[in-house]
Residue, then its C-alpha position, 0 to 999 in steps of 0.5 A: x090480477x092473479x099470478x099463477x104458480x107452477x110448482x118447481x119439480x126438483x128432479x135429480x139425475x143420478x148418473x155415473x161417469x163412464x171410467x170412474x170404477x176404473x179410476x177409482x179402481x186403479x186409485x185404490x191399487x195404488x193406494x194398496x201398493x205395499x199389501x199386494x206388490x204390484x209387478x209392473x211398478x207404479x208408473x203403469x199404475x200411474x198411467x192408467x190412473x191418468x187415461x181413466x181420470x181424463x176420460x172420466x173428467x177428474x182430470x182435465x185439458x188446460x189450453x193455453x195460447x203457448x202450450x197444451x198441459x193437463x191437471x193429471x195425478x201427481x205424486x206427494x212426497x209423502x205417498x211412500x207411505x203406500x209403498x211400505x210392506x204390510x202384512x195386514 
């Protein structure tokens, strides 16, 4: 009685998240704040990060029986560190 192997072919898709270069754009604005002020102000910014990490699957939809909530960005106390003017 013999068995025959087949030998595994460990393949890896690489594929990119649509949305994600958007994310990871507006993430890095937001984390650039004080070097180039942005005019519209950080709830847009905010915004755009929540629409883009959704599409993209960053952030997701939690459903429950009495509500509909999402994991979208929030803020930290301690990102007013992006907020502070820099000239470098």
């Amino acid at each position: 009685m013999s068995i025959n192997y087949i030998p595994a072919i460990l393949i890896l898709i690489k594929y990119q998240l649509p949305f994600k270069e958007e994310w990871s754009t507006y993430m890095q604005n937001y984390k650039e704040l004080g070097l180039y002020p942005y005019p519209q102000g950080r709830k847009e910014l905010i915004s755009r990060i929540n629409q883009y990490g959704l599409q993209t699957g960053i952030y997701e939809y939690i459903k429950t029986p009495t509500s509909f909530t999402s994991t979208a960005f929030t803020l930290s106390w301690w990102h007013v560190i992006y907020r502070i003017p820099r000239r470098w």
